[in-house]
NULO-44147 format. One line per field, with one value per atom (N, C-alpha, C): x, y, z; residue in three letters; atom name. Coordinates in nm, 4 decimals, always signed. Example, Ala and Ser with C-alpha at 12.3 -4.5 7.8 and 13.67 -1.06 7.14 Angstrom:
east: [+1.3190	+1.2300	+1.3200	+1.2850	+1.3670	+1.2900] $
north: [-0.5690	-0.4500	-0.3300	-0.2250	-0.1060	+0.0030] $
up: [+0.7800	+0.7800	+0.7800	+0.7080	+0.7140	+0.7870] $
tornu: [ala	ala	ala	ser	ser	ser] $
nuvex: [N	CA	C	N	CA	C] $
//
This chain:
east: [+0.2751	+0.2706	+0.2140	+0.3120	+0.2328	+0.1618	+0.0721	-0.0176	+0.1111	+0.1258	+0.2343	+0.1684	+0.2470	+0.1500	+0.1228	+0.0155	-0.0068	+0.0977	+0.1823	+0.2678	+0.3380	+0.3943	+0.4770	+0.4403	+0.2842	+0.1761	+0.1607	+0.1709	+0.1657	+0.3292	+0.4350	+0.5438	+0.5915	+0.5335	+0.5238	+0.4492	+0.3435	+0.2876	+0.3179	+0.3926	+0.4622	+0.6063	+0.6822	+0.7625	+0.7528	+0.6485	+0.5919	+0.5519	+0.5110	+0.5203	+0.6285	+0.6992	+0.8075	+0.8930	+0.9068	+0.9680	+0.8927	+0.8115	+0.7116	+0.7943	+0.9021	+0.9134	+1.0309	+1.0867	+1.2237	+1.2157	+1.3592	+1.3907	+1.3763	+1.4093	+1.3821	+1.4546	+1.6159	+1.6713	+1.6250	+1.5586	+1.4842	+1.3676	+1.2839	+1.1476	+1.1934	+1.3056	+1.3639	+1.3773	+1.4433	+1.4685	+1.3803	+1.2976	+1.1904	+1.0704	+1.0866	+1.0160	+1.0254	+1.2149	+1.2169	+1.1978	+1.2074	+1.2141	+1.0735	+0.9620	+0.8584	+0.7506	+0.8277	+0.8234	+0.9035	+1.0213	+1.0428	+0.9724	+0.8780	+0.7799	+0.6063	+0.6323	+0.4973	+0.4164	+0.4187	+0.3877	+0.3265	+0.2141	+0.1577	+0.1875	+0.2586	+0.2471	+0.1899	+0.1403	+0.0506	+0.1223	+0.1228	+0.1379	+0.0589	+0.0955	+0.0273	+0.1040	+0.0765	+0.1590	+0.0455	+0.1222	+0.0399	+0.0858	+0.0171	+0.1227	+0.0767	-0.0842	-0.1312	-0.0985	-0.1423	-0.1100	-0.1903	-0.3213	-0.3954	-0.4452	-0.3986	-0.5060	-0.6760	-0.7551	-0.9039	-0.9537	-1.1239	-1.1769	-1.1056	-1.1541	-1.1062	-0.9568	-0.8933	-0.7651	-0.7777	-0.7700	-0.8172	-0.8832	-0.9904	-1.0869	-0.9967	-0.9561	-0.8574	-0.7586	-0.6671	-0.5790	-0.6353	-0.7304	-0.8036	-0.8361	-0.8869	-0.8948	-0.8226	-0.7166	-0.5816	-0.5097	-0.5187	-0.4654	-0.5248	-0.6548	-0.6891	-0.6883	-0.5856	-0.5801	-0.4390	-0.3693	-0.2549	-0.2209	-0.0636	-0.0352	+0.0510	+0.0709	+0.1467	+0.0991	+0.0972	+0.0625	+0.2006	+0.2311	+0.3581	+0.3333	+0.3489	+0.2702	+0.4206	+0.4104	+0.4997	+0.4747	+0.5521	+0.4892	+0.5780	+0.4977	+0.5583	+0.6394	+0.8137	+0.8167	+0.8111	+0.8462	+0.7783	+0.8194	+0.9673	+0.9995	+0.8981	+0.8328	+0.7546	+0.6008	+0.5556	+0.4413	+0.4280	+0.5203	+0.5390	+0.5097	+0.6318	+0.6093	+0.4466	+0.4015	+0.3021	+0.1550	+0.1562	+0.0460	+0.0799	+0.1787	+0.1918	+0.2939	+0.3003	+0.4045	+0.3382	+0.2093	+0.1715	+0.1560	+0.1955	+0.1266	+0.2927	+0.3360	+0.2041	+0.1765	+0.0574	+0.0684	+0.1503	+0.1575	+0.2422	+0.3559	+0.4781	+0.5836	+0.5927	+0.6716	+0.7084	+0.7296	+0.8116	+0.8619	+0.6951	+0.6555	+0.5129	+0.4201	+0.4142	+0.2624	+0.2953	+0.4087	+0.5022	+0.4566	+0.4665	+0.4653	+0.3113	+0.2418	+0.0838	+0.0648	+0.0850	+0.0604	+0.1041	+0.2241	+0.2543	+0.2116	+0.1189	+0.0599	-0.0998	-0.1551	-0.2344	-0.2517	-0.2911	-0.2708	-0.2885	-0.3832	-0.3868	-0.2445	-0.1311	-0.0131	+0.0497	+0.1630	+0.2518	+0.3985	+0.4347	+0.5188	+0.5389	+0.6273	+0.6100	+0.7773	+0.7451	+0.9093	+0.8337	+0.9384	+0.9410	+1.0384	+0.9644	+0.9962	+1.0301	+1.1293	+1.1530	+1.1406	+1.0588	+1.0349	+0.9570	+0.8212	+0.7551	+0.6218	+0.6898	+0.5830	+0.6883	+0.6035	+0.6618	+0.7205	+0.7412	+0.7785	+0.9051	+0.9828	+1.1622	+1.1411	+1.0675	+1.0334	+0.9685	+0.8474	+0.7726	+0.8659	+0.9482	+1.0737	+1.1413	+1.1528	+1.2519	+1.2065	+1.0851	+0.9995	+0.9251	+0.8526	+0.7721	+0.6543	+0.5607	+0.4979	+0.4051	+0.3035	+0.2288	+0.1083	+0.0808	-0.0648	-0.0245	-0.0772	-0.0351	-0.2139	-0.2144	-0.3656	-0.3310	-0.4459	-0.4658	-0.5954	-0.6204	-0.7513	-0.8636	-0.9930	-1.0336	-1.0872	-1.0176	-0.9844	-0.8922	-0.7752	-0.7097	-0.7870	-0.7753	-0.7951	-0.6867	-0.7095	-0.6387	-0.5146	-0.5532	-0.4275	-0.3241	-0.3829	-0.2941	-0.2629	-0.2142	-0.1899	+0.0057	+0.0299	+0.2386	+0.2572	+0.3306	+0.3896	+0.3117	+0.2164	+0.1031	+0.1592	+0.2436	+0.3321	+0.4293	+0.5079	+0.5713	+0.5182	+0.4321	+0.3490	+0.2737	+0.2364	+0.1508	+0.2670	+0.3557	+0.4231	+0.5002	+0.4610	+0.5603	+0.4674	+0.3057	+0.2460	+0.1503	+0.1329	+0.0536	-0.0377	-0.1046	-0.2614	-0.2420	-0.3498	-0.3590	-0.5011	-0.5356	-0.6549	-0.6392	-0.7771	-0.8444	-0.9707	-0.9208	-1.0103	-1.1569	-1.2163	-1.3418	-1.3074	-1.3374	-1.2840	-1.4230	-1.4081	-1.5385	-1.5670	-1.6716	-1.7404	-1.7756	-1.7011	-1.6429	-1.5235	-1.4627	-1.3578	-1.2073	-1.1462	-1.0231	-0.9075	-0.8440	-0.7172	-0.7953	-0.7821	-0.8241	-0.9592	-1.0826	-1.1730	-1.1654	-1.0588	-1.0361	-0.9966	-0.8751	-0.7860	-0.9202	-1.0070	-1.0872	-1.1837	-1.2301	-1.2995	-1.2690	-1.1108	-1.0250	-1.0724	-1.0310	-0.9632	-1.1554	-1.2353	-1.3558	-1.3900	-1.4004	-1.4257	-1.3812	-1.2305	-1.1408	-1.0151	-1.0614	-0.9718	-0.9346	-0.8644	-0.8466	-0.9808	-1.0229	-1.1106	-1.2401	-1.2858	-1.3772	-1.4425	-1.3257	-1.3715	-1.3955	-1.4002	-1.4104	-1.2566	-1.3286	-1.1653	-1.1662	-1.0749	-1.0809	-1.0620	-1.0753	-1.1362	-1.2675	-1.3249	-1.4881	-1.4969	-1.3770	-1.4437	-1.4619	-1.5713	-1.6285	-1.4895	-1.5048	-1.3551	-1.3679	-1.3041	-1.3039	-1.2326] $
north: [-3.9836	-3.8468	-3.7599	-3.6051	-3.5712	-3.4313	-3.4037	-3.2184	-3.1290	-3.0042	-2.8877	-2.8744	-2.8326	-2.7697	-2.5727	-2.5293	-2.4073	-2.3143	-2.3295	-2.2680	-2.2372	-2.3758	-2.3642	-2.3200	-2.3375	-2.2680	-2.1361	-2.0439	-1.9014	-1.8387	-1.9084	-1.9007	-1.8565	-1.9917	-2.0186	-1.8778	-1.8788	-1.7175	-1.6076	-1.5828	-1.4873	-1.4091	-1.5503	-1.5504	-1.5169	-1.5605	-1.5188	-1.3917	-1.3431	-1.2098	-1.1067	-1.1624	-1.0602	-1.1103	-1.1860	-1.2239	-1.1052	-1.0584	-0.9912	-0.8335	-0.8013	-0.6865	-0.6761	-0.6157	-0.5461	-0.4184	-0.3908	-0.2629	-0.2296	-0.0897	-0.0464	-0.1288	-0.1116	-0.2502	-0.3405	-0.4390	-0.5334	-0.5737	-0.4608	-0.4119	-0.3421	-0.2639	-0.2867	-0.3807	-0.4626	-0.6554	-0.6753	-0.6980	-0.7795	-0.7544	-0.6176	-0.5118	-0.5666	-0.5365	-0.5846	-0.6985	-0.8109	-0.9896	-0.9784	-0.9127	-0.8993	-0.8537	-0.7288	-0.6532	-0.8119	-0.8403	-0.9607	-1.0597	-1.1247	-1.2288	-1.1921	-1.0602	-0.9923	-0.9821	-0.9560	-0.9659	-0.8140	-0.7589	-0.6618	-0.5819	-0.4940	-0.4581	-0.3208	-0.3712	-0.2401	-0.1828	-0.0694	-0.0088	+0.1185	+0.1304	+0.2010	+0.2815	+0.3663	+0.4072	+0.4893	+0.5195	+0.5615	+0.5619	+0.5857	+0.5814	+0.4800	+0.4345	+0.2897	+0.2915	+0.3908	+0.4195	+0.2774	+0.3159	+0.2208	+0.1342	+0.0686	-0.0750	-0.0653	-0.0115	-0.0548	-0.1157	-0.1536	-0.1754	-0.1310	-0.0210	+0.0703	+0.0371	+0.0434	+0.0089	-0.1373	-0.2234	-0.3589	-0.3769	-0.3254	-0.3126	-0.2485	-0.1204	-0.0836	-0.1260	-0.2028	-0.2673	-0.3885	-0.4924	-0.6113	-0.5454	-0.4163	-0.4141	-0.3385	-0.2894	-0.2438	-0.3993	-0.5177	-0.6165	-0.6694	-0.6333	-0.7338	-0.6757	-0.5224	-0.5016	-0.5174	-0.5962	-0.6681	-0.8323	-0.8366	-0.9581	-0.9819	-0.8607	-0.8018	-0.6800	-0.6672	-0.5517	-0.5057	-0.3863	-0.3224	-0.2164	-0.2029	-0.0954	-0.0650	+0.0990	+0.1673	+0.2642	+0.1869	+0.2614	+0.4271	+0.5097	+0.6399	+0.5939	+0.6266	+0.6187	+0.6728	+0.6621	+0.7517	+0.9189	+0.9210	+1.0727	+1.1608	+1.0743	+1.1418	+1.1274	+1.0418	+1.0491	+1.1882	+1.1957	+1.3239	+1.4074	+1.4120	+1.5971	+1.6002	+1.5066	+1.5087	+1.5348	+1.4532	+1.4680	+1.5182	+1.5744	+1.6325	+1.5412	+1.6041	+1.5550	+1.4164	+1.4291	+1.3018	+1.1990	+1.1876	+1.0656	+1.0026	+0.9205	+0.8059	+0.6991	+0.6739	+0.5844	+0.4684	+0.3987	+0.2697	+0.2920	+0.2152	+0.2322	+0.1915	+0.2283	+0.2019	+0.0711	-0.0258	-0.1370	-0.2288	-0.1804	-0.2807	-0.2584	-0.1397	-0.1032	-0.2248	-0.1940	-0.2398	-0.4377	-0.4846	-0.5779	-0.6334	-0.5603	-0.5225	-0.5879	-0.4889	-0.5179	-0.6444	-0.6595	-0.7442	-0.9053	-0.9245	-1.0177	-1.0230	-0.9422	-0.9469	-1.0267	-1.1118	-1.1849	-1.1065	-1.0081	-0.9209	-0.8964	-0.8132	-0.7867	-0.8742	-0.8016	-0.9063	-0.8776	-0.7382	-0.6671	-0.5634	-0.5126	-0.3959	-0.3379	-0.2174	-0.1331	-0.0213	+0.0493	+0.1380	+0.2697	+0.3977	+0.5111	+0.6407	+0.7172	+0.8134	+0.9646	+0.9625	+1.0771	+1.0857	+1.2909	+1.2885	+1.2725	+1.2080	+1.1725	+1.0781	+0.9856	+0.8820	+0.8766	+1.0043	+1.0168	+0.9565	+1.0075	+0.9142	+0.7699	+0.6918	+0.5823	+0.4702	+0.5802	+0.5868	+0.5611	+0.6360	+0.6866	+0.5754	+0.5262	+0.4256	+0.2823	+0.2569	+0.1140	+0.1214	+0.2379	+0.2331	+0.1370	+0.1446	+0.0286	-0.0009	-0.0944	-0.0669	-0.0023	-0.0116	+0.0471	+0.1324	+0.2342	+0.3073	+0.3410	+0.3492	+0.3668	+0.4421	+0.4806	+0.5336	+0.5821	+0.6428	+0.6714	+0.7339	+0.7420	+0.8201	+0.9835	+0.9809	+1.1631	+1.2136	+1.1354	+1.2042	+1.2193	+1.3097	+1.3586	+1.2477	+1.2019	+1.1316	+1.2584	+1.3811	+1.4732	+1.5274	+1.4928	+1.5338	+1.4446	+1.2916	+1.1553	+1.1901	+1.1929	+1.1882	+1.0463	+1.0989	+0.9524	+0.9428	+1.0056	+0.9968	+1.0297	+1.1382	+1.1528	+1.0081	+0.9707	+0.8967	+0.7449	+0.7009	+0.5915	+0.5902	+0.6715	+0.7166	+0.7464	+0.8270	+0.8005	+0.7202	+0.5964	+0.4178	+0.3506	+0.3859	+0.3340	+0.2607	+0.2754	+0.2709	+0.3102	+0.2902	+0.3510	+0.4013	+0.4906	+0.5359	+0.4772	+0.4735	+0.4887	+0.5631	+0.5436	+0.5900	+0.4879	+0.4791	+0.3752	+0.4078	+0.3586	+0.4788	+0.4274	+0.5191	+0.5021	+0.3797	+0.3741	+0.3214	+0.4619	+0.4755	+0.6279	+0.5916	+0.6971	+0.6967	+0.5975	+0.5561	+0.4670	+0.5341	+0.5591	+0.6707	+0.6290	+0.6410	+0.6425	+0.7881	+0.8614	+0.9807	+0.9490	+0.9162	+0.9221	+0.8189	+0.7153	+0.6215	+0.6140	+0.7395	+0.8101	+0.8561	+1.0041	+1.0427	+0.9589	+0.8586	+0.7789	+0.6977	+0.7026	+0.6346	+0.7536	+0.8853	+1.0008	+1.0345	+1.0424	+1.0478	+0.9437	+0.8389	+0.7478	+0.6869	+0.7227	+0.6817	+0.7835	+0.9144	+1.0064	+1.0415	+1.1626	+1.1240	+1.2255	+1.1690	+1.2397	+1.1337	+1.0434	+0.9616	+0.9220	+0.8565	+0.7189	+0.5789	+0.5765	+0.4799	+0.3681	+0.2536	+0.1626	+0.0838	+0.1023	+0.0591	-0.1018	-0.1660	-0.3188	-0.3559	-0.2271	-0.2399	-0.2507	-0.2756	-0.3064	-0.1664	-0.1933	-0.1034	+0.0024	+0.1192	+0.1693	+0.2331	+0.2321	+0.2563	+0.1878] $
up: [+0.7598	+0.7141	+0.8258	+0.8193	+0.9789	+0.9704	+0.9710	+0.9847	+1.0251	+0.9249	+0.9440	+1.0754	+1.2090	+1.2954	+1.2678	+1.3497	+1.3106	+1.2974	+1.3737	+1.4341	+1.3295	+1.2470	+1.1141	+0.9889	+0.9832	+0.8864	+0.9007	+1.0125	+1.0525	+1.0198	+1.0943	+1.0273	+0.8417	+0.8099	+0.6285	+0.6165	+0.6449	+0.5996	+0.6132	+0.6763	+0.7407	+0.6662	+0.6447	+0.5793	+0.4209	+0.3449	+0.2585	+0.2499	+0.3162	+0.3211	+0.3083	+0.4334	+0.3940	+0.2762	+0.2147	+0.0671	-0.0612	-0.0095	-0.1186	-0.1006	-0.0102	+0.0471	-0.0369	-0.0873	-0.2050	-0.2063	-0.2327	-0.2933	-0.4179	-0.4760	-0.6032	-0.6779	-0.6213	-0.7571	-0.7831	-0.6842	-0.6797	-0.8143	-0.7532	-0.8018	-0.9695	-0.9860	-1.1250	-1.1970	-1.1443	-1.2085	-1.2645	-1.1464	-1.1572	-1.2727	-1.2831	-1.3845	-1.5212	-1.5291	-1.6724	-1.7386	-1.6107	-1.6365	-1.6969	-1.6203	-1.6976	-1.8016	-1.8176	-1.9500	-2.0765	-2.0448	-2.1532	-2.1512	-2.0156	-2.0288	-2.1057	-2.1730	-2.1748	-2.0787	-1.9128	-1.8092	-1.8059	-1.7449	-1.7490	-1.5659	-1.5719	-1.4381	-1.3520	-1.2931	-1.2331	-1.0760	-1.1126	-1.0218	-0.9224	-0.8041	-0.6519	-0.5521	-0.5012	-0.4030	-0.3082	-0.1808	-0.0517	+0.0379	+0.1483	+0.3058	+0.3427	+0.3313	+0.3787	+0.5562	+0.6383	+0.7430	+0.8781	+0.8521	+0.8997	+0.8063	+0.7277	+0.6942	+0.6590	+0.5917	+0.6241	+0.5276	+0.4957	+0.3854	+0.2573	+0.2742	+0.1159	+0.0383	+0.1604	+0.1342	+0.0314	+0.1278	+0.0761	-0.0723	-0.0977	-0.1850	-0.2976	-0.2878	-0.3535	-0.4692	-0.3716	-0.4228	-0.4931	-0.4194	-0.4909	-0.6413	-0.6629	-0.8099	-0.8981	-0.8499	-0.8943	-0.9065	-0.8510	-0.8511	-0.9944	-1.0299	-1.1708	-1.2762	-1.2829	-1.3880	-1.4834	-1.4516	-1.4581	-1.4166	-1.3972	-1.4245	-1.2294	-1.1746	-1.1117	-1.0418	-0.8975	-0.8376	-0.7361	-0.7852	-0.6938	-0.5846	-0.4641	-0.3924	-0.3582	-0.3243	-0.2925	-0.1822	-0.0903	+0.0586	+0.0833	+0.1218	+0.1733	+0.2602	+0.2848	+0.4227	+0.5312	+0.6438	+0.7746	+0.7463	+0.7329	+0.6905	+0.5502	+0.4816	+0.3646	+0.4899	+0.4861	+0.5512	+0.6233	+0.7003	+0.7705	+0.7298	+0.6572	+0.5441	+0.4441	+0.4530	+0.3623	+0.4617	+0.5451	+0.6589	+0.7935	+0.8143	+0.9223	+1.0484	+1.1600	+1.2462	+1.3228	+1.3310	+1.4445	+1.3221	+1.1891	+1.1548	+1.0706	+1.0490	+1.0350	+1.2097	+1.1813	+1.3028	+1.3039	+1.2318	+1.1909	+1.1568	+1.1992	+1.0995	+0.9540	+0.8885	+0.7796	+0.7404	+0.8160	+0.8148	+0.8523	+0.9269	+0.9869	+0.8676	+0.8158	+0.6803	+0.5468	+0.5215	+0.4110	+0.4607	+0.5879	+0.6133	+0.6080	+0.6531	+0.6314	+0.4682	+0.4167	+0.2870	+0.1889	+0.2627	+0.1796	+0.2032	+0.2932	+0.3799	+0.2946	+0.2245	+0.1140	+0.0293	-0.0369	-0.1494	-0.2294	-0.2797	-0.4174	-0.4351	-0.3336	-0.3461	-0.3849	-0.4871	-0.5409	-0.4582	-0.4568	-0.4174	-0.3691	-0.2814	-0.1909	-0.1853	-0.1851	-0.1264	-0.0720	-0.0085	+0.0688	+0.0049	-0.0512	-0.0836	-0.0161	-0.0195	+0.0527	-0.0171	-0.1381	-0.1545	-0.1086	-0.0997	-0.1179	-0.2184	-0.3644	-0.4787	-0.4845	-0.5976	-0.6619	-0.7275	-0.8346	-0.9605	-1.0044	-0.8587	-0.8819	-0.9254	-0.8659	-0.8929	-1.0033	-1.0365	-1.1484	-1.2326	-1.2207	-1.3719	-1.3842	-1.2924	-1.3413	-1.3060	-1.2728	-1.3026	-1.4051	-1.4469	-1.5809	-1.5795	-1.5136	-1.5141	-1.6332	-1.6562	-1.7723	-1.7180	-1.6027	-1.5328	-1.4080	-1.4450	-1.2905	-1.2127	-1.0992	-1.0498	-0.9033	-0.9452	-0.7851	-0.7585	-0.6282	-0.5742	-0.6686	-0.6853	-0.7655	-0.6958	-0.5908	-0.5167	-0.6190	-0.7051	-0.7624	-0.9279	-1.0087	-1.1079	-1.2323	-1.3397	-1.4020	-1.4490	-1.4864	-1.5092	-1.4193	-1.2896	-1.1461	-1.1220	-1.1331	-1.0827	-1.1548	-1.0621	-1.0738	-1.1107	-1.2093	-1.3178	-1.4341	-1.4767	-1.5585	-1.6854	-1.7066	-1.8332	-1.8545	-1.7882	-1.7812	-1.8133	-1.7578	-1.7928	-1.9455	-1.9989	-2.0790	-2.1959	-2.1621	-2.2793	-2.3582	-2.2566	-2.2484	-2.3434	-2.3123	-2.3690	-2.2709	-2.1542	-2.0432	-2.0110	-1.9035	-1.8716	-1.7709	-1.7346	-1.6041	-1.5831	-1.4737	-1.4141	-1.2463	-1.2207	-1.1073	-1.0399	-0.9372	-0.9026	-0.7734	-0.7743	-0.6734	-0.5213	-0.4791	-0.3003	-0.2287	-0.1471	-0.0108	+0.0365	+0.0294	+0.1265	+0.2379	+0.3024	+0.4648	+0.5260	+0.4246	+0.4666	+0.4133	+0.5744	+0.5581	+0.6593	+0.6392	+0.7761	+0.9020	+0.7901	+0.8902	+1.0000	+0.9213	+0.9502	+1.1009	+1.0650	+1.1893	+1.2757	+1.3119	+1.3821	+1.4685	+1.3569	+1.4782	+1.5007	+1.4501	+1.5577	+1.6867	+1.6777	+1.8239	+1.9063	+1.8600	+1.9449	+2.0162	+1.9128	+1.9884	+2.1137	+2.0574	+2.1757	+2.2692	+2.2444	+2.3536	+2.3961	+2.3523	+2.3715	+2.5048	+2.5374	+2.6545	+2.7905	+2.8613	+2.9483	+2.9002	+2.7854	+2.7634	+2.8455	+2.9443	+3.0672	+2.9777	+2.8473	+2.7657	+2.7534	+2.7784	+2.7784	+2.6069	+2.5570	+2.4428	+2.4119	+2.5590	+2.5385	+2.6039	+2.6572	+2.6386	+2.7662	+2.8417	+3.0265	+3.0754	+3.1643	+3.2685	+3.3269	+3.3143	+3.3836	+3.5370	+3.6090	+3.7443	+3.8452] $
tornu: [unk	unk	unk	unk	unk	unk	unk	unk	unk	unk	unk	unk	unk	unk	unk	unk	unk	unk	unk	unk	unk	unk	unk	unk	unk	unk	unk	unk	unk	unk	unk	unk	unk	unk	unk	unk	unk	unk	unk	unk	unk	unk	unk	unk	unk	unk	unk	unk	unk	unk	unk	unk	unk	unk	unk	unk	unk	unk	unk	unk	unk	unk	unk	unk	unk	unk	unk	unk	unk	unk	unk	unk	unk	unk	unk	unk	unk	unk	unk	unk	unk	unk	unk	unk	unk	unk	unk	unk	unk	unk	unk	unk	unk	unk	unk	unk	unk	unk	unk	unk	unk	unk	unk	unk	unk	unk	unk	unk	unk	unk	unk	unk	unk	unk	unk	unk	unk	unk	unk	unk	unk	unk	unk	unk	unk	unk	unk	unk	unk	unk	unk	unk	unk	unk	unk	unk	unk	unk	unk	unk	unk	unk	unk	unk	unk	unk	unk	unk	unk	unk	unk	unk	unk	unk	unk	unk	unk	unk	unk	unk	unk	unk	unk	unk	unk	unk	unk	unk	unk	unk	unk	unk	unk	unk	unk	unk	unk	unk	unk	unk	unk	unk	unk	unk	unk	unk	unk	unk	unk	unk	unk	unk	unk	unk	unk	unk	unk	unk	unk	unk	unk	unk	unk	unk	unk	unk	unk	unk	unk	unk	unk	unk	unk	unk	unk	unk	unk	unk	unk	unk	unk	unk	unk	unk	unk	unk	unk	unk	unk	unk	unk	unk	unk	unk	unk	unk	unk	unk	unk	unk	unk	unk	unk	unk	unk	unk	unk	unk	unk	unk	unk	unk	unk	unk	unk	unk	unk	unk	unk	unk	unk	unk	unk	unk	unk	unk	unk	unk	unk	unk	unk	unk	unk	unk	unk	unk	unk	unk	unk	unk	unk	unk	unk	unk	unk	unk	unk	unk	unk	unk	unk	unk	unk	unk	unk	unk	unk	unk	unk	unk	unk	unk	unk	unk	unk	unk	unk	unk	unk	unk	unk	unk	unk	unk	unk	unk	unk	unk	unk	unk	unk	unk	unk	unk	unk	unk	unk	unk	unk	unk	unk	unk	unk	unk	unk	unk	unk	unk	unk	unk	unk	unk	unk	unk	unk	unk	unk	unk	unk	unk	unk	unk	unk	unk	unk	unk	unk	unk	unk	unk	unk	unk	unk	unk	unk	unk	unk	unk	unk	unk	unk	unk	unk	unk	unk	unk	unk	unk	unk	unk	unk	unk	unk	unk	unk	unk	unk	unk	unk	unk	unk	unk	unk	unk	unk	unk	unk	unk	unk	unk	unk	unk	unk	unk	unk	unk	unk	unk	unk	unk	unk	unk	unk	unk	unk	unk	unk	unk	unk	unk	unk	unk	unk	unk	unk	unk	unk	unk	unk	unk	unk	unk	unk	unk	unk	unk	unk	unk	unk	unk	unk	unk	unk	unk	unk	unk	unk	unk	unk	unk	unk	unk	unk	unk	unk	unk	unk	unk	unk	unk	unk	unk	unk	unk	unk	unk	unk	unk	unk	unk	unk	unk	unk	unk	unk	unk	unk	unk	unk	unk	unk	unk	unk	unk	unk	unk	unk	unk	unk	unk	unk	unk	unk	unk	unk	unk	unk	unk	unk	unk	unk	unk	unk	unk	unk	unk	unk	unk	unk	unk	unk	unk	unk	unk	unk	unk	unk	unk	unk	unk	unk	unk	unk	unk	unk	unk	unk	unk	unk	unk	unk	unk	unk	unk	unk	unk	unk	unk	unk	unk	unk	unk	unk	unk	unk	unk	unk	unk	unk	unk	unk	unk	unk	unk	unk	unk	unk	unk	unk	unk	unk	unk	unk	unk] $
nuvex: [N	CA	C	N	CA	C	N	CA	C	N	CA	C	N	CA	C	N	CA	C	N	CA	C	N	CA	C	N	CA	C	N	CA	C	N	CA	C	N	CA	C	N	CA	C	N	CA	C	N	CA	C	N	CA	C	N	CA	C	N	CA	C	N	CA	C	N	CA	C	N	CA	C	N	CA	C	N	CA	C	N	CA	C	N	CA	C	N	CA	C	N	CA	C	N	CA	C	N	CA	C	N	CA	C	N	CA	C	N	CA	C	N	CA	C	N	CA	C	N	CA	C	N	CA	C	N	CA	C	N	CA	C	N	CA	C	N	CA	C	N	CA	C	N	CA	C	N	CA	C	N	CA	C	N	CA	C	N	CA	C	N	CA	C	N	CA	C	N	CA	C	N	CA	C	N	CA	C	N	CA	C	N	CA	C	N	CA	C	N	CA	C	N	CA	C	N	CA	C	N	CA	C	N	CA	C	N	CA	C	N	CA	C	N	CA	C	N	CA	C	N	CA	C	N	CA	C	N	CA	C	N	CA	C	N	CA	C	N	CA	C	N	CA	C	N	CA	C	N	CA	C	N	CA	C	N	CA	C	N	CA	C	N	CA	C	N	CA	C	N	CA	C	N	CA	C	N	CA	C	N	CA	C	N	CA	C	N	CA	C	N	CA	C	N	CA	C	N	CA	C	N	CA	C	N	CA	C	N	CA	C	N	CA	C	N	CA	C	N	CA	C	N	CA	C	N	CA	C	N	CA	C	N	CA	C	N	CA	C	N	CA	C	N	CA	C	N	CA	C	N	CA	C	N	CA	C	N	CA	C	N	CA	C	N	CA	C	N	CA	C	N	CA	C	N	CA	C	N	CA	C	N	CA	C	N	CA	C	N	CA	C	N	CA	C	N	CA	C	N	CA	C	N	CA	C	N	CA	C	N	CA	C	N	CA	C	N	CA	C	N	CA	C	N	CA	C	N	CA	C	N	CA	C	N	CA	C	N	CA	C	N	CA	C	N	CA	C	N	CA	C	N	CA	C	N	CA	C	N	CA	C	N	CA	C	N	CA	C	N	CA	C	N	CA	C	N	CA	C	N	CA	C	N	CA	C	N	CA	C	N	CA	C	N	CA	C	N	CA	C	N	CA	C	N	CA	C	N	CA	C	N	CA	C	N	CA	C	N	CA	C	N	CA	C	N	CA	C	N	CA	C	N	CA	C	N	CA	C	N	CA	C	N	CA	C	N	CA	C	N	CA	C	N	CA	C	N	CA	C	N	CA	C	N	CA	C	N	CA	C	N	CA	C	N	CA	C	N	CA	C	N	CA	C	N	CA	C	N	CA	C	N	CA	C	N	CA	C	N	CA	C	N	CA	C	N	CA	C	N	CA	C	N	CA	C	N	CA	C	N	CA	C	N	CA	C	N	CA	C	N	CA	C	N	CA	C	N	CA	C	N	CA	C	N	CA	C	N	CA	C	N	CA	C	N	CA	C] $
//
């Protein structure tokens, strides 16, 4: 009998990941297979630009309030219109891949509005969540969920943990004119 080598173990994981990645039809299916298994599904959405704590933390408890966690990534053209021209930093295809490399995550697609609502509408989830910056009456999809017979929640952030906040901490310390090398060696 012989040890997977790493190589094929990083592979396997990998691959697993992107298996977690579908489209809406997909993420429809899959919806209803579990609405008939009495399967509870929760749902998320965001640009998920940089990756941090909060993020993480986030989703881990958006992940236990169901059976099923669905994240729905902005894609680069919404990111845009929503935060402006320099962002997102990541592509679309890499965040989406990000995430879905999570274990809390169950599933991931990639959205091209700017709200969810198109989506919302037609996955219906049983839990919808999101940040607790948003207000439970301003959260899009909230009629829709709620009148299925669903919940909303709001979940509490990490204080000081932001995409933004991380951006300007690059741009401070390694912006340009710093002299700061962003692998720590001496510059000159």
């Amino acid at each position: 009998m012989s040890c997977p080598t790493m190589g094929h173990l990083l592979f396997s994981k990998i691959a697993m990941a992107v298996h977690k990645i579908k489209n809406i039809d997909e993420i429809v299916r899959i919806r209803n297979r579990f609405r008939e298994e009495g399967k509870k599904l929760v749902f998320t959405n965001g640009c998920f630009d940089l990756l941090h704590v909060g993020h993480v933390r986030y989703l881990r408890e958006a992940r236990l309030l169901g059976d099923a966690l669905v994240v729905a990534v902005n894609s680069d053209r919404s990111v845009r219109e929503i935060k402006g021209p320099s962002r997102p930093v990541m592509p679309e295809a890499e965040r989406a891949e990000v995430l879905a490399a999570l274990a809390c995550v169950d599933l991931v697609f990639v959205f091209d509005d700017p709200t969810p609502q198109r989506v919302i509408d037609a996955i219906i989830p049983d839990v919808l969540v999101k940040g607790a910056d948003w207000q439970l009456s301003e959260i899009v999809g909230r009629e829709t969920v709620e009148g299925s017979g669903g919940v909303v929640r709001n979940i509490s952030l990490v204080e000081g943990s932001s995409t933004s906040g991380i951006i300007t901490r690059v741009l401070e310390r390694f912006g340009s004119g710093s002299g700061a090398d962003p692998d720590g060696k001496a510059s000159g």
